[in-house]
PQR file of N, CA, C, O and H, with PARSE charges and radii, in Angstrom:
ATOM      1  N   UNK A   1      80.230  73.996 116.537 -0.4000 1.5000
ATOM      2  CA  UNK A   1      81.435  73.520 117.194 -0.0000 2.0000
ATOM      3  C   UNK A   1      81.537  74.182 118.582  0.5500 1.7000
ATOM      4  O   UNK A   1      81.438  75.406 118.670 -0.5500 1.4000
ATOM      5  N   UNK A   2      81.722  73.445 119.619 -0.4000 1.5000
ATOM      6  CA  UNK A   2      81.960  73.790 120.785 -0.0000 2.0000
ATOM      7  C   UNK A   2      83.434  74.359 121.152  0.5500 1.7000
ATOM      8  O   UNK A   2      84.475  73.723 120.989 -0.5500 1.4000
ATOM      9  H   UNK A   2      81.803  72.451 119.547  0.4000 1.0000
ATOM     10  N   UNK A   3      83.350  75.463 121.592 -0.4000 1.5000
ATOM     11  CA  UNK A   3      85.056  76.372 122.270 -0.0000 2.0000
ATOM     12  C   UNK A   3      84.858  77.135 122.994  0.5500 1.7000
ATOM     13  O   UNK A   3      83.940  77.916 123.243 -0.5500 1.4000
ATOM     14  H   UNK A   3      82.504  75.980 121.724  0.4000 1.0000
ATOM     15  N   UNK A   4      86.219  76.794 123.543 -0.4000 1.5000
ATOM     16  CA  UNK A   4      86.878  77.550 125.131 -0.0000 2.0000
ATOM     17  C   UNK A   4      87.298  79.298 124.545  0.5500 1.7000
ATOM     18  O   UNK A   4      87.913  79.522 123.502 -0.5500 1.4000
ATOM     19  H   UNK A   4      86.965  76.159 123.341  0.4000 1.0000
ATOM     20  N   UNK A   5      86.964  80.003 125.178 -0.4000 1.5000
ATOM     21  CA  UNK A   5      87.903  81.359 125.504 -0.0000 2.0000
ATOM     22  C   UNK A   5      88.820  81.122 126.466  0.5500 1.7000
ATOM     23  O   UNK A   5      88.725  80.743 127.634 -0.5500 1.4000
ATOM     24  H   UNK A   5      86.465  79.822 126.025  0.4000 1.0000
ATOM     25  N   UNK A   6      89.997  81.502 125.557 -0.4000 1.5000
ATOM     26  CA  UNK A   6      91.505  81.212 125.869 -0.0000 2.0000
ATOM     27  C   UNK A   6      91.581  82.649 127.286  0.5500 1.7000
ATOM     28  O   UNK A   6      92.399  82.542 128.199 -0.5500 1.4000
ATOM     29  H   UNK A   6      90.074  81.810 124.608  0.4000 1.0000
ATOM     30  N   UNK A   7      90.778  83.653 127.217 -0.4000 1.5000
ATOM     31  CA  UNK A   7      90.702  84.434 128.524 -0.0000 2.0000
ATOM     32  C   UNK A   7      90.223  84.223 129.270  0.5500 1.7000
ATOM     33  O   UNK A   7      90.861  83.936 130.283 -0.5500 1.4000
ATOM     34  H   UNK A   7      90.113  83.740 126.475  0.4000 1.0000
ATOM     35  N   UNK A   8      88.811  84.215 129.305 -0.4000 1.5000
ATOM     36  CA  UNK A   8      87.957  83.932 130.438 -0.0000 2.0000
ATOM     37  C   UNK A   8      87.603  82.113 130.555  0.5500 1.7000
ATOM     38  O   UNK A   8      87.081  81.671 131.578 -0.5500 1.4000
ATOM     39  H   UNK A   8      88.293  84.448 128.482  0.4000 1.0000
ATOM     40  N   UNK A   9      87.908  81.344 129.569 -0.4000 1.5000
ATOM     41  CA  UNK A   9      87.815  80.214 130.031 -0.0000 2.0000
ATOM     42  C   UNK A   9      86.289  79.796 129.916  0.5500 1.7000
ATOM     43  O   UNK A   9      85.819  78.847 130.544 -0.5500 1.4000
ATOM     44  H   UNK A   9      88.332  81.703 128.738  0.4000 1.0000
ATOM     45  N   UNK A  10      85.504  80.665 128.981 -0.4000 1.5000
ATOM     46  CA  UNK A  10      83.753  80.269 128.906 -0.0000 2.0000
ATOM     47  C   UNK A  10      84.013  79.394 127.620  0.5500 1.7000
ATOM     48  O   UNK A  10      84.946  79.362 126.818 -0.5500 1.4000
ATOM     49  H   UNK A  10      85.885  81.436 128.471  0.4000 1.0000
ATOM     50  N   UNK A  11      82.638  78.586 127.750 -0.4000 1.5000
ATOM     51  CA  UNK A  11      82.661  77.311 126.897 -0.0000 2.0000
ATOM     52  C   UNK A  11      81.533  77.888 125.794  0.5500 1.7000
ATOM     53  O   UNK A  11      80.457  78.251 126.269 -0.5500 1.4000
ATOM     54  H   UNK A  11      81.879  78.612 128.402  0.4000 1.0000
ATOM     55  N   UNK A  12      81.698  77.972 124.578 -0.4000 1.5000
ATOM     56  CA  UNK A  12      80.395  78.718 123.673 -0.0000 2.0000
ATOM     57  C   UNK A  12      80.192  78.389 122.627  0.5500 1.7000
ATOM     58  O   UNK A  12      81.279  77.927 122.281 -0.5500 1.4000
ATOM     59  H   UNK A  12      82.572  77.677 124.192  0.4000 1.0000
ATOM     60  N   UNK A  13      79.313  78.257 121.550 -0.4000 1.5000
ATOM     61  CA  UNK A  13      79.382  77.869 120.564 -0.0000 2.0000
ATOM     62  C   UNK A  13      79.451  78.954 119.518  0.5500 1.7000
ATOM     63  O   UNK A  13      79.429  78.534 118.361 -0.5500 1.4000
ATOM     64  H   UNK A  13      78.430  78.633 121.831  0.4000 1.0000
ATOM     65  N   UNK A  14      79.529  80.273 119.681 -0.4000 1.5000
ATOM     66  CA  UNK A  14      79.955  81.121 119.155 -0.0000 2.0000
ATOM     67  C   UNK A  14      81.031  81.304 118.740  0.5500 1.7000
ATOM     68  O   UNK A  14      81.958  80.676 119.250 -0.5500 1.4000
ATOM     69  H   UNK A  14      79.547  80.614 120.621  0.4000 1.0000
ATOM     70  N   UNK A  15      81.286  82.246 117.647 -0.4000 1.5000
ATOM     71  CA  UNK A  15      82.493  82.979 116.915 -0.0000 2.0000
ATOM     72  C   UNK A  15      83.499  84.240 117.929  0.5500 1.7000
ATOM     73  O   UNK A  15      84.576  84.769 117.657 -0.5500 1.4000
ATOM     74  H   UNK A  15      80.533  82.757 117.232  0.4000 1.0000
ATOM     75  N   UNK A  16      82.685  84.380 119.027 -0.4000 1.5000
ATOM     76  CA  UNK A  16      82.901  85.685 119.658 -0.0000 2.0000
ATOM     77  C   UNK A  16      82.147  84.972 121.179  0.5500 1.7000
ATOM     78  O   UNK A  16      81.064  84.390 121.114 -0.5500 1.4000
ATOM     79  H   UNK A  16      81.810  83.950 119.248  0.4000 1.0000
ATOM     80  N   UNK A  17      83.137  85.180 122.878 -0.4000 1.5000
ATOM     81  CA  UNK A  17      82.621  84.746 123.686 -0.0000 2.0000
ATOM     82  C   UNK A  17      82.124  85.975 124.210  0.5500 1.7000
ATOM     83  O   UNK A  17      82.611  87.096 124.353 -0.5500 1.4000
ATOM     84  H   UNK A  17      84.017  85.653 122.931  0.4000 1.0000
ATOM     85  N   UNK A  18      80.530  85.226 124.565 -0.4000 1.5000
ATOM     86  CA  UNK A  18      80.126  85.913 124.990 -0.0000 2.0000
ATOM     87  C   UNK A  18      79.754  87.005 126.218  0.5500 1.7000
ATOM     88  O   UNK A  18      78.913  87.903 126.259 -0.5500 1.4000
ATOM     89  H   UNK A  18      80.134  84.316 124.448  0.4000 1.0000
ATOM     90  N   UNK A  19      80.968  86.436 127.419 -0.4000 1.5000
ATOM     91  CA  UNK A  19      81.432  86.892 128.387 -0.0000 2.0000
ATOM     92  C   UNK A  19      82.383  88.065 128.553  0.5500 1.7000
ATOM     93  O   UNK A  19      82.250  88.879 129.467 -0.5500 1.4000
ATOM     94  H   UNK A  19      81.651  85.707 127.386  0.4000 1.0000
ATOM     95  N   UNK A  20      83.718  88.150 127.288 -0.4000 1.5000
ATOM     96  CA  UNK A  20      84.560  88.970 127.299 -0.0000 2.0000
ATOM     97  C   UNK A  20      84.747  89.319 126.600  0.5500 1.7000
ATOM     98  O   UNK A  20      85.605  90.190 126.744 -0.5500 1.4000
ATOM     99  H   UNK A  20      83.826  87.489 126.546  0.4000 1.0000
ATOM    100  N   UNK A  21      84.217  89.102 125.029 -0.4000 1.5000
ATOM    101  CA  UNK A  21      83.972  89.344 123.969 -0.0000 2.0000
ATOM    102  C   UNK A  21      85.377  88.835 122.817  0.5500 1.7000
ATOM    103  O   UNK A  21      85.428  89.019 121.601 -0.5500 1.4000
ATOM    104  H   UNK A  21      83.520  88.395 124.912  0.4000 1.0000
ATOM    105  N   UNK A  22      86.442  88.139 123.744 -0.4000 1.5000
ATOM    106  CA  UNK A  22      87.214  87.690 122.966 -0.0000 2.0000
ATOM    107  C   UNK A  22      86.754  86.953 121.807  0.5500 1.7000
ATOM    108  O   UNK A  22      85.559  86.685 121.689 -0.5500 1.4000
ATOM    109  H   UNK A  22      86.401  87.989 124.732  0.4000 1.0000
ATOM    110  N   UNK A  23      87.553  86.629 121.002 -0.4000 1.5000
ATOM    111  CA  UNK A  23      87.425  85.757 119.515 -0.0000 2.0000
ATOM    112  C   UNK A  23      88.598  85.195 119.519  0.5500 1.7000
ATOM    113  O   UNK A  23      88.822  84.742 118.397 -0.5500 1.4000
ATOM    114  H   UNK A  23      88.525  86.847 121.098  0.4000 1.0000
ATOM    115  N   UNK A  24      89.469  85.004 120.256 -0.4000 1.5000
ATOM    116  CA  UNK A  24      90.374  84.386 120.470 -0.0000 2.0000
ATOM    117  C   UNK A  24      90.052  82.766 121.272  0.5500 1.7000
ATOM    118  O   UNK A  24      90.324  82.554 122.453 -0.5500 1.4000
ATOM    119  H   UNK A  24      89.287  85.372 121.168  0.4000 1.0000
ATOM    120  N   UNK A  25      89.343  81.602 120.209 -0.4000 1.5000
ATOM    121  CA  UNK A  25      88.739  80.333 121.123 -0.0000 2.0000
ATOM    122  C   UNK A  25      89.522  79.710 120.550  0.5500 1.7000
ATOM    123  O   UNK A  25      90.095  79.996 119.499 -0.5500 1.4000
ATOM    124  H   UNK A  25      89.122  81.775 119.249  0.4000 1.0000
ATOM    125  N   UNK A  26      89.656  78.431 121.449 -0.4000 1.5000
ATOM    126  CA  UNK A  26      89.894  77.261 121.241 -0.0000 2.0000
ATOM    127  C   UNK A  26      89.193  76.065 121.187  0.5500 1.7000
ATOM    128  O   UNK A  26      88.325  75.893 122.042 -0.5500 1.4000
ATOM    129  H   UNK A  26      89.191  78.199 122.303  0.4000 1.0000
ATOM    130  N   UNK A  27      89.491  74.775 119.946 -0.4000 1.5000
ATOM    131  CA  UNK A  27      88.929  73.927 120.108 -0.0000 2.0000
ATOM    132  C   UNK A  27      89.577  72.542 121.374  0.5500 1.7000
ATOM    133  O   UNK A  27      89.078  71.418 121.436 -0.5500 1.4000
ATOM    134  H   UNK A  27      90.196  74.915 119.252  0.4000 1.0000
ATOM    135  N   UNK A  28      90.623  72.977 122.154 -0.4000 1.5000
ATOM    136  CA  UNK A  28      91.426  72.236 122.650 -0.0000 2.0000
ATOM    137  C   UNK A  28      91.098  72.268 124.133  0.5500 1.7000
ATOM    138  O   UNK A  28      92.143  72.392 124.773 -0.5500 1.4000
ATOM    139  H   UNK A  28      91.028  73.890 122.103  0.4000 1.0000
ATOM    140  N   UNK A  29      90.353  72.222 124.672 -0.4000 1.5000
ATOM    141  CA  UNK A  29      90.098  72.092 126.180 -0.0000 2.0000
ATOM    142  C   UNK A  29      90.077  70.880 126.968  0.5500 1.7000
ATOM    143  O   UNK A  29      90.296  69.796 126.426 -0.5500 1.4000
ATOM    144  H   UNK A  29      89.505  72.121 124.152  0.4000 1.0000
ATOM    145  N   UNK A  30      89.844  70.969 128.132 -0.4000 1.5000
ATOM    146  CA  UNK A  30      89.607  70.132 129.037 -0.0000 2.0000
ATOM    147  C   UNK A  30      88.920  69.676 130.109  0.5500 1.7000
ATOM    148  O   UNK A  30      89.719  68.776 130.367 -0.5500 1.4000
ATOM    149  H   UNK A  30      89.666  71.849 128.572  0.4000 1.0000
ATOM    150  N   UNK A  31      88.258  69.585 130.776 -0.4000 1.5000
ATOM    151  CA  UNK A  31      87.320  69.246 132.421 -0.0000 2.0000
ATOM    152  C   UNK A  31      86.819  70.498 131.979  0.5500 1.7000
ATOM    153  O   UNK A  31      87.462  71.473 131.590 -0.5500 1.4000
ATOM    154  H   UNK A  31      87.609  70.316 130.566  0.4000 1.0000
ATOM    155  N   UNK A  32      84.632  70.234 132.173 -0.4000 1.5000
ATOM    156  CA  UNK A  32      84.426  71.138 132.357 -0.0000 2.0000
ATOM    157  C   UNK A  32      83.666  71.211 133.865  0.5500 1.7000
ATOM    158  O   UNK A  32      83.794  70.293 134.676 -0.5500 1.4000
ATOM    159  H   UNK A  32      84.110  69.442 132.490  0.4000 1.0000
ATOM    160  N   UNK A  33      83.030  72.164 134.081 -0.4000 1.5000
ATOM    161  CA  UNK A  33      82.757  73.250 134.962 -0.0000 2.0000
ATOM    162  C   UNK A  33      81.694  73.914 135.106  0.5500 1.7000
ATOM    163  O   UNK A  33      81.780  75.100 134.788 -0.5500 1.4000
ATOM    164  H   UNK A  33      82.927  72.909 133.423  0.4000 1.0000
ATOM    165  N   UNK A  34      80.423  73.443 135.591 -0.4000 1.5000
ATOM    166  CA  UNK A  34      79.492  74.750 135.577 -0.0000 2.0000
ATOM    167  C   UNK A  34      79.048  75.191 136.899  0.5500 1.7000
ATOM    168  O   UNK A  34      78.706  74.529 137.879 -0.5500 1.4000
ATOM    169  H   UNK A  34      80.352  72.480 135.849  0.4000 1.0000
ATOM    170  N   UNK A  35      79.150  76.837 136.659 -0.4000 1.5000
ATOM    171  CA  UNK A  35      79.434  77.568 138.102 -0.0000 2.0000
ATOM    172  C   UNK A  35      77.996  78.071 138.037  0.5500 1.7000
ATOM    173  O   UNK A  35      77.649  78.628 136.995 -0.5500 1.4000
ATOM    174  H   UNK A  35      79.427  77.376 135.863  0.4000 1.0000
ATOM    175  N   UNK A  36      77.251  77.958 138.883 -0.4000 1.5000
ATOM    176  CA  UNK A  36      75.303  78.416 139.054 -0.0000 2.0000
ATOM    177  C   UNK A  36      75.714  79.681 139.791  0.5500 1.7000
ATOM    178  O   UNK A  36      75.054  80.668 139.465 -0.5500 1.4000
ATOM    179  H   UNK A  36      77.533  77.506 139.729  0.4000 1.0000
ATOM    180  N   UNK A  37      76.458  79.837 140.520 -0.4000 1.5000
ATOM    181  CA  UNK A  37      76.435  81.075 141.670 -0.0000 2.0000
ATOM    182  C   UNK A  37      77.451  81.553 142.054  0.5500 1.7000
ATOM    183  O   UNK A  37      77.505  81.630 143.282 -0.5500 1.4000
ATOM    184  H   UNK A  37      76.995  79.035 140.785  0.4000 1.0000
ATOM    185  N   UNK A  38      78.657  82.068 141.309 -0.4000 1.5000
ATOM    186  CA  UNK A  38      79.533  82.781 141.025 -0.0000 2.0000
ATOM    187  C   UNK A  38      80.031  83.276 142.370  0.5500 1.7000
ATOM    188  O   UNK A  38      81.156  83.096 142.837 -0.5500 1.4000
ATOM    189  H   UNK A  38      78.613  82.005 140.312  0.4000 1.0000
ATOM    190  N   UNK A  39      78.941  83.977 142.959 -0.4000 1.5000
ATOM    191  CA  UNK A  39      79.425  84.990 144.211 -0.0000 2.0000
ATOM    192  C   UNK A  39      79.650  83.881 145.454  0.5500 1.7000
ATOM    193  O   UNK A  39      80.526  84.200 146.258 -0.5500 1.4000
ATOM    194  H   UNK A  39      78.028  84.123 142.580  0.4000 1.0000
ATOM    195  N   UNK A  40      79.049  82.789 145.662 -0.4000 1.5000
ATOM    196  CA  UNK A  40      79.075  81.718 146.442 -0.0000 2.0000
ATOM    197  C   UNK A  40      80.311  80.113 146.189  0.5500 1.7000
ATOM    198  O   UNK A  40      80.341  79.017 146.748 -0.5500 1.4000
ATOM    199  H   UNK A  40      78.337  82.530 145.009  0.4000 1.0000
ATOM    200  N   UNK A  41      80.985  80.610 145.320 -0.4000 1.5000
ATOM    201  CA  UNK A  41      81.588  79.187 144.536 -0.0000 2.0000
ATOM    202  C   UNK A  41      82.820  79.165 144.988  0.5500 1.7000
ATOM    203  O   UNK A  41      83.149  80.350 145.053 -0.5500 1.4000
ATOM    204  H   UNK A  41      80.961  81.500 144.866  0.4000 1.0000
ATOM    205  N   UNK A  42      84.020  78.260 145.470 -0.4000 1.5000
ATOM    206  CA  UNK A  42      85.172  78.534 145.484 -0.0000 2.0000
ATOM    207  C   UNK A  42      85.943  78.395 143.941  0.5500 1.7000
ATOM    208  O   UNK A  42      86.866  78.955 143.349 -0.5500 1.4000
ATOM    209  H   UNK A  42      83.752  77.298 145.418  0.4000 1.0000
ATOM    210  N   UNK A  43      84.906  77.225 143.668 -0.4000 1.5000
ATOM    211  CA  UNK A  43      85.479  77.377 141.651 -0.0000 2.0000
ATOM    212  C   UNK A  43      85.556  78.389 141.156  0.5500 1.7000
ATOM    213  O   UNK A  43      86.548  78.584 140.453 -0.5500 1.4000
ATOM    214  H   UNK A  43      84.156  76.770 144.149  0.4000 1.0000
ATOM    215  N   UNK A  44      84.868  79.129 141.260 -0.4000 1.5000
ATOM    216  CA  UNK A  44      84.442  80.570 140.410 -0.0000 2.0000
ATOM    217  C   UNK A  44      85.610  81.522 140.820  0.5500 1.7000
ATOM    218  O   UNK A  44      86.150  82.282 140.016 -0.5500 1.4000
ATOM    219  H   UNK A  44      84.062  78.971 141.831  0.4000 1.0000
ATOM    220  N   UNK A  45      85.980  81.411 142.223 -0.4000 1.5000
ATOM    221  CA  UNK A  45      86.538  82.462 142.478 -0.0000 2.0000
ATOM    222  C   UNK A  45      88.016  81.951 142.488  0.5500 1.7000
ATOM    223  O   UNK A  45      88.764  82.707 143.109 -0.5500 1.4000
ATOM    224  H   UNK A  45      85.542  80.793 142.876  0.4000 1.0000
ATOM    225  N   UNK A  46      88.512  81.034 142.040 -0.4000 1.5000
ATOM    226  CA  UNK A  46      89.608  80.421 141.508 -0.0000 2.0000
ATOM    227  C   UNK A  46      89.870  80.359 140.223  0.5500 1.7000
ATOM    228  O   UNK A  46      90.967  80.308 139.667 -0.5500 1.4000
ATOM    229  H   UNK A  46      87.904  80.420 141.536  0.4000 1.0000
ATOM    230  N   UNK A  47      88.778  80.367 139.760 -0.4000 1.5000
ATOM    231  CA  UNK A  47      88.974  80.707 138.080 -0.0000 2.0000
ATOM    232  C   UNK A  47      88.503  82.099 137.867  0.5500 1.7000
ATOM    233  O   UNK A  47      88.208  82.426 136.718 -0.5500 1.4000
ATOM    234  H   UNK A  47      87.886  80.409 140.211  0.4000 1.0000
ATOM    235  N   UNK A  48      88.399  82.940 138.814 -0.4000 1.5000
ATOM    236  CA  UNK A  48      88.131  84.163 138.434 -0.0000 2.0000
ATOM    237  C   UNK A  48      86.570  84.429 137.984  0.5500 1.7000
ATOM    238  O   UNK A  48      86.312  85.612 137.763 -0.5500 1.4000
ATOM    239  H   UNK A  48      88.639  82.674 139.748  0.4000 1.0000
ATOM    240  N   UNK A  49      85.708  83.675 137.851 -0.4000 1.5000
ATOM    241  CA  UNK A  49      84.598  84.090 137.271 -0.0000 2.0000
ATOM    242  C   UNK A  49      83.841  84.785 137.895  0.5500 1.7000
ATOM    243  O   UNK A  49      83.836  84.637 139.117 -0.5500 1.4000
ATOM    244  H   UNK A  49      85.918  82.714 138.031  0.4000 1.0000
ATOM    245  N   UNK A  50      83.069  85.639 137.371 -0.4000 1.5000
ATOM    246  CA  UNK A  50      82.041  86.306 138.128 -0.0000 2.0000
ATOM    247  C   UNK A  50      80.463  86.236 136.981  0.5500 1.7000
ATOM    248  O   UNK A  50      79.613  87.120 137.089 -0.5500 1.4000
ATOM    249  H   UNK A  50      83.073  85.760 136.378  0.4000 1.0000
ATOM    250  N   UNK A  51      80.326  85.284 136.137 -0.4000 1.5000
ATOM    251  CA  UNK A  51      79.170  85.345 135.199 -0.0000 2.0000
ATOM    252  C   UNK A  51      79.365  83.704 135.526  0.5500 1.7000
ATOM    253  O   UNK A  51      80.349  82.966 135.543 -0.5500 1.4000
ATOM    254  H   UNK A  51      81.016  84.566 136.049  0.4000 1.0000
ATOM    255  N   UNK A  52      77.511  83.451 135.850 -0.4000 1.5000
ATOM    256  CA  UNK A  52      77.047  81.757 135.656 -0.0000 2.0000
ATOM    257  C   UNK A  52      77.014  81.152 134.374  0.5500 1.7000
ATOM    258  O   UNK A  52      76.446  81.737 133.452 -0.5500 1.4000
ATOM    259  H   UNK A  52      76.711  84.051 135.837  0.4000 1.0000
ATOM    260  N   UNK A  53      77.631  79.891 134.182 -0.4000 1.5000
ATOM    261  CA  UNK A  53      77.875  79.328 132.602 -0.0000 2.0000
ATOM    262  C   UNK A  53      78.837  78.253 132.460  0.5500 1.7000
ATOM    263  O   UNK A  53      79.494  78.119 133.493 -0.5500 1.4000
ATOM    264  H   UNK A  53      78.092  79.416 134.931  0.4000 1.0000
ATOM    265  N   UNK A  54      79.053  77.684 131.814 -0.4000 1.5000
ATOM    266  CA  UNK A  54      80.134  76.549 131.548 -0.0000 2.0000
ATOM    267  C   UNK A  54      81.580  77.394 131.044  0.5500 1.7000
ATOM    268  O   UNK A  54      81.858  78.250 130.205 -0.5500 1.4000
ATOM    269  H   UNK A  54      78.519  77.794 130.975  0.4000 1.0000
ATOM    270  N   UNK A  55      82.238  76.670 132.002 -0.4000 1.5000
ATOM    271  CA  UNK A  55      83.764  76.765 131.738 -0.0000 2.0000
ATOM    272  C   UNK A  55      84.598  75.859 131.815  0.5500 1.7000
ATOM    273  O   UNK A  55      84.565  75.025 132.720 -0.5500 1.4000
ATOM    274  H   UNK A  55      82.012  75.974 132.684  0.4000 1.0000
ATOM    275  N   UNK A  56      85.627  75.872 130.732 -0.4000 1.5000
ATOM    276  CA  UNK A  56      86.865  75.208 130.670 -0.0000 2.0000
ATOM    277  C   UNK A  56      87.885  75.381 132.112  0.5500 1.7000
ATOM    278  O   UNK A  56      88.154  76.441 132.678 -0.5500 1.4000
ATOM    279  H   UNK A  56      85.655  76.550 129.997  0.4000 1.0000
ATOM    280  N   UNK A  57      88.390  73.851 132.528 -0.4000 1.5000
ATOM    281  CA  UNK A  57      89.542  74.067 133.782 -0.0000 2.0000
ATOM    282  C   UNK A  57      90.716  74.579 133.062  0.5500 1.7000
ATOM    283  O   UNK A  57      91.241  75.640 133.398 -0.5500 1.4000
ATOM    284  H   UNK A  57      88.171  72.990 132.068  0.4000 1.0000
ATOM    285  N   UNK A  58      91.229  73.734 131.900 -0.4000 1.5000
ATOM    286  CA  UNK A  58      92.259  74.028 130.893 -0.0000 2.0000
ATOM    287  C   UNK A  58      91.732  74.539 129.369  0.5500 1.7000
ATOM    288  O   UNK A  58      90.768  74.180 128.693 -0.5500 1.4000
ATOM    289  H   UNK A  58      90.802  72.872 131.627  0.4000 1.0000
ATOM    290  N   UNK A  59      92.774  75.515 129.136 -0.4000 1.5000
ATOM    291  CA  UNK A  59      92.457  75.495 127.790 -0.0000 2.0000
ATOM    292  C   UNK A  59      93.517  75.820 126.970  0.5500 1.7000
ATOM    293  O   UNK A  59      94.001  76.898 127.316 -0.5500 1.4000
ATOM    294  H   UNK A  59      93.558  75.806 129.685  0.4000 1.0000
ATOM    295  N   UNK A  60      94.268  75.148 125.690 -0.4000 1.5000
ATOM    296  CA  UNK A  60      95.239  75.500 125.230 -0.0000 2.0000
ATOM    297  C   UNK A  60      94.974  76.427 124.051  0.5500 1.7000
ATOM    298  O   UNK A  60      95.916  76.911 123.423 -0.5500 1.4000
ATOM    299  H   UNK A  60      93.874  74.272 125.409  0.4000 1.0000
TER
END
């Protein structure tokens, strides 16, 4: 099953994301997102990211 971390907003198929280590996911998201170059992105740095990977815009 595919889910959002309700913190960082990474998309994973894990029990546990692997970015922030939350376990706090959701199956409820929305628009995704993949950021290649974090340090170069205005996405990234609007959603805060600093790790390359798929992310959720929304996530409830």
């Amino acid at each position: 099953m595919i889910r959002a971390c309700r913190h960082c907003h990474h998309i994973t198929t894990e029990d546990q994301c692997p970015v922030c280590g939350s376990r706090d996911l959701s199956n409820e998201w929305f628009d995704l997102v993949i950021i290649l170059d974090p340090e170069k992105s205005r996405i990234a740095e609007s959603l805060k990211v600093s790790v390359e990977g798929k992310y959720a815009i929304r996530v409830r």
